[in-house]
C-alpha positions in Angstrom: 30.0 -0.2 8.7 27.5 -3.3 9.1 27.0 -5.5 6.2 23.2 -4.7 5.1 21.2 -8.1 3.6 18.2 -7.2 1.8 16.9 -10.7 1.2 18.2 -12.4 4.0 15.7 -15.5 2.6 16.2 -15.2 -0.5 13.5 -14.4 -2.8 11.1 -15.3 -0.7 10.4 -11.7 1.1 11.0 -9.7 -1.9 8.3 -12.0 -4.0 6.1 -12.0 -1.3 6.3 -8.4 -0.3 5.4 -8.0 -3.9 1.8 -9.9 -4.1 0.8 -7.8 -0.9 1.6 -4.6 -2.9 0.0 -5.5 -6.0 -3.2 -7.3 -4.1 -3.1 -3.8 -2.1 -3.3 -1.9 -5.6 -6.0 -4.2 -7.3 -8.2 -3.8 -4.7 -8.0 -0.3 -4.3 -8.1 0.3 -7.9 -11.2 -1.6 -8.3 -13.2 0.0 -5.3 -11.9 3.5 -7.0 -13.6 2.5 -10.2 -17.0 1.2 -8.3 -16.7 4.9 -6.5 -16.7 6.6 -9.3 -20.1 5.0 -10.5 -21.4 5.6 -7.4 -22.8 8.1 -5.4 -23.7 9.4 -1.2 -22.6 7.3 1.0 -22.1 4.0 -0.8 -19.4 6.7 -3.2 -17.7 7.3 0.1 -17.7 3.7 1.3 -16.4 2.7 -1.5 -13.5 5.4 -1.1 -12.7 4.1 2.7 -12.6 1.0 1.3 -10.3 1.8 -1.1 -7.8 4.0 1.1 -7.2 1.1 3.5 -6.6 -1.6 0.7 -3.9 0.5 -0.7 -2.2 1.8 2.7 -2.8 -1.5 4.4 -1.0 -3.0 0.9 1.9 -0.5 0.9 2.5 -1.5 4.6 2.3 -4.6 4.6 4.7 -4.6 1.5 7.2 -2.4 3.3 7.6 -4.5 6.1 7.2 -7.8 5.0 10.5 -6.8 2.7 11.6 -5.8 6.0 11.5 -9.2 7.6 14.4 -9.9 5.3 16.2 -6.8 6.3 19.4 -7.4 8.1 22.5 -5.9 9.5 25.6 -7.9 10.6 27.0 -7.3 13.6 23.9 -6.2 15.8 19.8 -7.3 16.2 17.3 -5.4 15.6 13.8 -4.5 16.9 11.0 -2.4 16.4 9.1 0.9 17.7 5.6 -0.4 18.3 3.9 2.9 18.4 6.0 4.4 15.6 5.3 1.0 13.5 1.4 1.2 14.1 1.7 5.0 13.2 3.8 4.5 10.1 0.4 2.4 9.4 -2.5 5.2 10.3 -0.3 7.7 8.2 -0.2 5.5 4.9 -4.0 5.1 5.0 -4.7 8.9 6.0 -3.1 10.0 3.8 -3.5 7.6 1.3 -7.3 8.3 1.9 -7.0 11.9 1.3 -5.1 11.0 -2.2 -7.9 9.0 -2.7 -10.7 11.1 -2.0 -9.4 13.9 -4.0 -9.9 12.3 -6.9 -13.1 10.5 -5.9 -14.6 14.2 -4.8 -12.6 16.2 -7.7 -14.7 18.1 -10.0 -11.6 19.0 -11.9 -10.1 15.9 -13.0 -6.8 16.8 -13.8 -6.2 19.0 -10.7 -8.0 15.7 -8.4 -5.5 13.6 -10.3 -2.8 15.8 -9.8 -3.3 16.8 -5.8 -4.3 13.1 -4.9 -1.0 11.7 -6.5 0.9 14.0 -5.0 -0.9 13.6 -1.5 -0.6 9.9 -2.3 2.9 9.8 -3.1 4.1 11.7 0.4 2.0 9.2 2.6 3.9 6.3 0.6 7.2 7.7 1.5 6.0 8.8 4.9 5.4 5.7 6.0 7.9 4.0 4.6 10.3 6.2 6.4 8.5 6.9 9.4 8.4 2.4 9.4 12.7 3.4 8.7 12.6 5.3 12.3 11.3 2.7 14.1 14.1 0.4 13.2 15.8 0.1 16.9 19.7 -1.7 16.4 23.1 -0.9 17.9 24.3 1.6 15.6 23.4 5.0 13.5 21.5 5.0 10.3 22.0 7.3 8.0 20.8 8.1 5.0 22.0 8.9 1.1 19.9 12.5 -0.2 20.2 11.6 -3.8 18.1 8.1 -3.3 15.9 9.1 -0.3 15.2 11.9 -3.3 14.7 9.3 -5.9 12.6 6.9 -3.6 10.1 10.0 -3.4 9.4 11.0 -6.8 9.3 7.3 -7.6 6.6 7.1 -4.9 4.9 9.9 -6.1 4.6 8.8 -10.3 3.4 5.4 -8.8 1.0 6.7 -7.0 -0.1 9.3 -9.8 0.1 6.6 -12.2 -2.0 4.5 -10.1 -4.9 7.3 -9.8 -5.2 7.7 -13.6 -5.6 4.4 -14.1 -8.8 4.5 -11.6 -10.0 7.2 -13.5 -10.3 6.1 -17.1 -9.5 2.4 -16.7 -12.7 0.2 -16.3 -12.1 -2.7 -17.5 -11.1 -5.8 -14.7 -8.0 -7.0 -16.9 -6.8 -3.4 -17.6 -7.1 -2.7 -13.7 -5.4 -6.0 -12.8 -2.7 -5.2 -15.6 -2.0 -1.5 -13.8 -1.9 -3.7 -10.2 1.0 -5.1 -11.3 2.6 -2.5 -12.8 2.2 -0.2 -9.3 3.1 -3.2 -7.5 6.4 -3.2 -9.5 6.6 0.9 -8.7 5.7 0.5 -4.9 8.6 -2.3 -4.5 10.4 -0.1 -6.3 10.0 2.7 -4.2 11.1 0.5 -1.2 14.1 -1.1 -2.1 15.7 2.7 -3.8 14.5 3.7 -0.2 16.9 0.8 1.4 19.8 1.1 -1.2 19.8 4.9 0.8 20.5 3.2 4.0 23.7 3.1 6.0 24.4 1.9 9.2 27.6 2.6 11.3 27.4 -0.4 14.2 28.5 0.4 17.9 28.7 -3.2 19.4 27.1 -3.6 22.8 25.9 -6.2 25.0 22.7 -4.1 25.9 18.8 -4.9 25.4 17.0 -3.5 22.5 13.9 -1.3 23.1 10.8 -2.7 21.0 9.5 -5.8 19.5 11.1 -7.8 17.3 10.0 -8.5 13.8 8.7 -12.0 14.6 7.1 -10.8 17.9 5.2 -8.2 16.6 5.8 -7.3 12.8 4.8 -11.0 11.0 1.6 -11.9 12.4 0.6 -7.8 11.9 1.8 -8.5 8.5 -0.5 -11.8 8.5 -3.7 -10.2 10.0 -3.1 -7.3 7.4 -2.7 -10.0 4.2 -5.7 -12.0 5.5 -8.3 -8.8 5.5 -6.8 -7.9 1.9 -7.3 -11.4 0.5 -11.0 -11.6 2.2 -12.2 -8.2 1.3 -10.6 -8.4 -2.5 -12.9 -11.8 -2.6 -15.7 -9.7 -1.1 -15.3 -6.9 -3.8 -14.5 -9.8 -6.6 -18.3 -11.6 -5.6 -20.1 -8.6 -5.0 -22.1 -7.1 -8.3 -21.1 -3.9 -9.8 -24.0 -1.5 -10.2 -24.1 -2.4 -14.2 -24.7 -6.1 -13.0 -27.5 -4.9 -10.8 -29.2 -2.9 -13.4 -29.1 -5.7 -16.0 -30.7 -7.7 -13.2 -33.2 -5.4 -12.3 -34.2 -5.1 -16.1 -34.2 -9.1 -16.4 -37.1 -9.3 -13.7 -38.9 -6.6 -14.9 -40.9 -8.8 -18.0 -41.4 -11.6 -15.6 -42.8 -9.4 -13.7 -45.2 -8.0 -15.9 -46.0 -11.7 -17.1 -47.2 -12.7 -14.0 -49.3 -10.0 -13.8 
């Protein structure tokens, strides 16, 4: 059996793995909130908007934990097509969570189906990201916390849907954030504490990429367009502020007249 290191840099990874998730979930929480006061197309924009901050912040959580991942005795590389698909899947399916609720005329069914929907893409790309993983050796798995790292992924992601449903409030959504940041690194590392791997020592070349080749500056592009569009969302007014502003003008208006 290989000695597995979760933090093989100490706290940087996990810390760090932890802001993407929780920037991840602020932003999509706040453009679920601006959805629901929306409607047409800028409602569905604002849903898009919101799937891909939360899968791009899930991935981008999962594998920069992942650059600290290590296993003594052999190297390890990565899948690129599996690694970019264990991307599309988290915001597909993340997006379909997403839009269930946005679209839901039954709230509690919405909230229900779209954590659920939610929840599955979390673990399915955190597992299908698992299946890349290329190394001298077999992985295997424990049932009990593969189990656990499920239904954990599923109450975050519930969790996280009710809070874009009846939380409006900037601070309240920024509290939640942190809280399914805390339930998404959660997730990941009862997901890792189910991993095994039996190493067969061999002089032969790994298939893949490795992380530093391929999986950091992914991770960097990814935590750039998070930061930028949260900034976006953070300057651009709600449809409240636009009102009130609309409403300001209107007496100058009518003065100048």
């Amino acid at each position: 059996m290989g000695h597995l290191d979760h933090a093989a840099f100490g706290w940087l990874t996990p810390v760090l793995s932890y802001v993407m998730a929780c920037t991840g979930a602020a932003l999509g929480l706040r453009c679920t909130v601006r959805a629901l006061a929306a409607t047409g197309r800028s409602r569905r924009n604002w849903l898009l908007t919101a799937a891909s901050a939360i899968g791009t912040g899930i991935w981008t959580m999962h594998f920069v934990a992942m650059l600290g991942f290590s296993v003594s005795g052999t190297e390890m590389r990565y899948d690129v097509p599996l690694t970019v698909l264990s991307l599309i899947v988290a915001m597909v399916v993340v997006g379909a969570g997403v839009f269930a609720v946005g679209y839901g005329r039954d709230r509690g069914r919405a909230l229900v189906l779209g954590g659920l929907t939610t929840g599955l893409g979390v673990a399915s790309m955190h597992y299908l990201g698992m299946a890349a993983l290329r190394l001298h050796g077999q992985v295997h798995y424990d049932p009990t916390l593969v189990a656990l790292s499920v239904a954990i992924a599923v109450v975050a992601a519930t969790a996280a849907l009710w809070a874009a449903l009846n939380i409006k409030s900037p601070v309240a959504v920024a509290l939640a954030s942190l809280v399914m940041g805390g339930a998404v690194s959660s997730m990941h590392y009862t997901g890792m504490m189910a991993v095994g791997v039996r190493v067969s020592p061999s002089a032969g070349t790994l298939p893949g990429a490795t992380a530093m080749q391929f999986i950091f500056p992914l991770a960097v592009g990814l935590g750039s367009y998070l930061f930028l569009t949260s900034a976006f969302v953070a300057l651009s007014p709600t449809s409240e502020e636009r009102e009130a502003s609309a409403s300001a003008q209107r007496p100058v208006e009518s003065v100048a007249r």
